[in-house]
N, C-alpha and C positions, 0 to 999 in steps of 0.2 A: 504493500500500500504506500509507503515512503516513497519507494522506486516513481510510483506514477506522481507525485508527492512534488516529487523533485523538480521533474522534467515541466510538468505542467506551472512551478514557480519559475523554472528557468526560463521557460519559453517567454511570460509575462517580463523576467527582466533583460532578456534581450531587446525586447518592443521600448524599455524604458531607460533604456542603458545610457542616452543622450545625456541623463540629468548633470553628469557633473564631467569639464572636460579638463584635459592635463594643459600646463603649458605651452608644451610642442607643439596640441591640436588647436591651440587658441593661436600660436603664430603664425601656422601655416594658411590661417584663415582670414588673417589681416586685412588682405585685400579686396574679402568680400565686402559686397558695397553696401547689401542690407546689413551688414553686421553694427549692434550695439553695445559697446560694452559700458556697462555702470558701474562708477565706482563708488561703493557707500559710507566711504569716511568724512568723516567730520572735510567743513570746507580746508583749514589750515592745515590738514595733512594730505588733505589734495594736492595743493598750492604745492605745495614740499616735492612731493614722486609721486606719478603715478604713469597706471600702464598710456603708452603712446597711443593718443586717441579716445581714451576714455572720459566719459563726460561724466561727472558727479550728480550724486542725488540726496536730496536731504527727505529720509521716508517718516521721520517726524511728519511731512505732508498728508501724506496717505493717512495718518491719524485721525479721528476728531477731536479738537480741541476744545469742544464743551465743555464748562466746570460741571456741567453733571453727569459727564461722562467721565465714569471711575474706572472703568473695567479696561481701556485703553483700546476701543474699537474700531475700526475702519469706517474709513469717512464713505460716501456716498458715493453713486456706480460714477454720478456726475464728473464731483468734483477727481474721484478715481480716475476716472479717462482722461480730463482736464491735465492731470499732473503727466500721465504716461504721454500725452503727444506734447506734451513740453519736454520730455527726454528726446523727443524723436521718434518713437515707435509707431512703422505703420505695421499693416495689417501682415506683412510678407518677410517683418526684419527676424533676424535669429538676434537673442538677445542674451549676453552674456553679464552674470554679475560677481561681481569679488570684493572682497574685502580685505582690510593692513589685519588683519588678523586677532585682533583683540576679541573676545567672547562676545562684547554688545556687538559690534561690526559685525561678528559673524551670523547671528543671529538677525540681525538687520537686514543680510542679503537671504537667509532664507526665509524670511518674512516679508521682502518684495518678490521673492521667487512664488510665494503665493498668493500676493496679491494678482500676478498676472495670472498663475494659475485661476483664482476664483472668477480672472475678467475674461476667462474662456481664452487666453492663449498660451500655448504650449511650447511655441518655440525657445526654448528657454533654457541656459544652464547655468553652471555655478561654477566658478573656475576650482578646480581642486587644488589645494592649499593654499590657495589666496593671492597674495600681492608677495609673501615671503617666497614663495616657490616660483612665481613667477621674475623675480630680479634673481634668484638663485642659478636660472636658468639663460634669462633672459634681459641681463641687465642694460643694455643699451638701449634696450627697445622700452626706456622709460622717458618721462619728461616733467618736468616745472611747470609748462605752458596751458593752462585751462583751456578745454574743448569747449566752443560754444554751439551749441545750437541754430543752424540758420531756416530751418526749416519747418515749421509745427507736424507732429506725426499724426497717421490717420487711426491709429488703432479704435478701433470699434467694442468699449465693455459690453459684454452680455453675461452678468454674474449669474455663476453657477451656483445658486443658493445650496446644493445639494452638498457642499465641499465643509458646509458649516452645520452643528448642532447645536441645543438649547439647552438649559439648564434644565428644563422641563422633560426634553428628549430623553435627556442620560439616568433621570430619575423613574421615569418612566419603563427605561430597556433593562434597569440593573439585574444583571443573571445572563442576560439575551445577550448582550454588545458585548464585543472583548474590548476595553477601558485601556488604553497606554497608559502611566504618568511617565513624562519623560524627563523628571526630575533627578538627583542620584540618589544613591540606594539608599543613602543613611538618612538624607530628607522623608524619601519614600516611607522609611521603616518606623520612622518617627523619631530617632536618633538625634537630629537636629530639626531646625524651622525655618523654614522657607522665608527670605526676605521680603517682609512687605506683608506676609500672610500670618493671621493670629493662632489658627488653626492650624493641627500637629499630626501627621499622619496620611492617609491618603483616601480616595474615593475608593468607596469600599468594591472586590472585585477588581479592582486595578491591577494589573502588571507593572510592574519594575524594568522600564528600558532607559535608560538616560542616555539623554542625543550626544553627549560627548565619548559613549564608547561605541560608535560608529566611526570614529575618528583617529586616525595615531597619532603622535605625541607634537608631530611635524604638521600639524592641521590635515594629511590629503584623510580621503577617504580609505577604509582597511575595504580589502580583496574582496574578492564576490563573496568565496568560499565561506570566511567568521562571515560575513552579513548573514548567508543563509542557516550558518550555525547558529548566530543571534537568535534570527526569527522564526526559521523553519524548524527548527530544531529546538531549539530553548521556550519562543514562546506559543508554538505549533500552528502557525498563519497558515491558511489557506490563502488562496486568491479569492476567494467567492465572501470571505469575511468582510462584517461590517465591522471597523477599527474606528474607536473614536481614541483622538489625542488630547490630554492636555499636560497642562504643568502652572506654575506658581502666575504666567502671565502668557499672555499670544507669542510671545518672543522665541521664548526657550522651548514653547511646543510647538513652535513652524517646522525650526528642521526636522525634529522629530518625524513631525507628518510629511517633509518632505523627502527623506530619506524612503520612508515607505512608502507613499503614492506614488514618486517621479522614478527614483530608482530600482526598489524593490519589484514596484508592477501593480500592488495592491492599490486599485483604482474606488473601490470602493473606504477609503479610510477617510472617516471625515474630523474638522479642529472646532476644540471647543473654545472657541476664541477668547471669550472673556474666564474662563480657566479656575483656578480658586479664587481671584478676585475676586469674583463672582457667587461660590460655590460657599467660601467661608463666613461671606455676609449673611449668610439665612442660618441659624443656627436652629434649623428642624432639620438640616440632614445632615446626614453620617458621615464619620470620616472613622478610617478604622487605624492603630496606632500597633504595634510591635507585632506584624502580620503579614509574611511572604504571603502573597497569591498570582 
């Protein structure tokens, strides 16, 4: 049963294998014309290095910035599309994002990797190891010189509401859904407390995956093989599963979900966007405290 197990996840991450590319494949593709690449640090370390031709984005934008907005939620499909053909993106470009490597930045690129995800465009990946691997490699092909924009892009949002769950959803499936937290284990277990969150332990039925051990020490991604060990084997993914992700904020459960969705192949995994922000304000549901599941 495994055997068929396998092949039937393999076959899904060969379809999805695009999500994150190496250096080399990001240089040799320069001179495509639709290509974009974004770079998501802060403006002053743009200004400083950054990859040749890359134009900056500050996804603070994609936020709403209502003061009653706590939970840190995505602004509207509107102003959403607004911001992505201010990058330049039209309907046809492949769109590359990276980041200098620090945990927010990293987090930052796989949480515009979903936002384009949720705006229904796919062409998308994520430079593997960031901006370190890429001057490691390819140091000349850097620059000081800010890329401007001369052209507004036509991308068209059509959000895939299906990509996101409620607070109401997940309370509703608990037993039914397999639950990610993709927080680390000692948060998870109740060990320590999540920053920001009052609440100690996790969504009850939850699994233990935390997005940084998708990762080696050098930021790239680790081999096919541990990933399917991770998931196929450790927390017994199907492809037909419905996976919902969270963790302490939208941030740290993007890559999460995006490791799964874009890489893995599991198309059905949906983010609980607003996360225990959300989850720990209502103090009629459960969170379960010194409990592998």
């Amino acid at each position: 049963m495994k055997f068929f197990l396998l092949i039937s996840i393999s076959f899904f991450t060969l379809l999805a294998s695009d999500a994150f590319i190496t250096p080399n494949e990001l240089k040799n593709s320069l001179e495509k014309k639709n290509l974009i690449i974004i770079d998501v640090s802060d403006a002053l370390t743009y200004k400083t290095s950054h990859i040749k031709g890359a134009i900056n984005s500050d996804v603070s934008k994609f936020i709403n910035q209502e003061p009653e907005n706590i939970y840190s939620l995505m602004n509207s499909p509107e102003i959403i599309q607004e911001e992505l053909r201010n990058l330049g993106i039209n309907q046809d470009s492949k769109v590359v994002i990276y980041s200098h490597n620090t945990d927010k930045r990293v987090l930052e690129s796989s949480y515009l990797a979903f936002l384009l995800l949720y705006s229904g465009f796919e062409n998308l990946t994520i430079l593997d190891g960031g901006y370190v691997s890429w001057v490691f490699e390819n140091e000349r092909l850097t620059s000081a010189t800010p890329t401007y924009i001369e052209d507004e892009g036509n991308i068209v949002v059509k959000p895939n509401k299906n990509l996101l769950v409620t607070m109401d959803s997940i309370k509703s499936s608990l037993g039914s859904t397999i639950i990610i937290d993709a927080r680390s284990p000692q948060i998870y277990y109740g060990i320590e407390r999540s920053n920001g969150i009052s609440s100690i332990g996790h969504i009850p039925q939850a699994k233990s995956s935390f997005y940084k051990n998708n990762f080696l020490r050098d930021g790239s991604l680790r081999n096919q093989n541990e990933l399917e060990k991770i998931y196929i084997d450790g927390h017994e993914l199907k492809s037909s599963d419905e996976i919902v992700v969270y963790s302490n904020n939208v941030f740290s459960a993007s890559m999460e979900f995006y490791v799964l969705y874009k890489h893995m192949g599991f198309k059905n995994t949906k983010l609980y966007e607003a996360s225990l922000l959300e989850w720990e304000n209502n103090s009629d549901l459960p969170m379960t405290r010194f409990k592998w599941e």
